[in-house]
C-alpha positions, 0 to 999 in steps of 0.5 A: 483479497489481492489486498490483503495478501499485499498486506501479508508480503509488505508485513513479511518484508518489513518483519525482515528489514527490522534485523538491519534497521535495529527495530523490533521485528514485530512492531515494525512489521506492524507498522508496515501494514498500517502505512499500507493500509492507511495509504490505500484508505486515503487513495480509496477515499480521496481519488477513487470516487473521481476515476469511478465516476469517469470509469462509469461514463466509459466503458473502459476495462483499463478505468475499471482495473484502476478503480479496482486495483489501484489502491494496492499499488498505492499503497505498496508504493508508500510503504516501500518508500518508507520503508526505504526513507527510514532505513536509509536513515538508520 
């Protein structure tokens, strides 16, 4: 759900930068979301499984938050990194 709505506000935020960079709004916006989503899937794949490992030997709520939550702020980060890279570029 958390995910999702990150999705809807980096698509919002991209949709909005498009005007500046000379892109189309709605392709840009789209592709927001798909560098979000594809960034928090790799995160999910490649690094999850390790914390969950570690998270299910401790009881640590700080481990348990990251396993959860991380994806999200991976993801958000990537997409604003290159959002920003390429209108930097524009």
């Amino acid at each position: 759900m958390i995910g999702s709505v990150a999705a809807a506000l980096i698509a919002i935020w991209f949709y909005n930068t498009a005007e500046r960079s000379g892109r189309p709004a709605i392709s840009w916006a789209v592709s927001g979301v798909v560098v979000y989503f594809l960034a928090a899937v790799l995160w999910t794949l490649i690094v999850t499984p390790a914390i969950k490992d570690t998270a299910s030997h401790t009881q640590n709520g700080v481990l348990v938050f990251i396993v959860q939550y991380a994806y999200i702020g991976f993801g958000a980060a990537v997409a604003v990194s290159i959002n920003a890279w390429l209108n930097k570029a524009a």
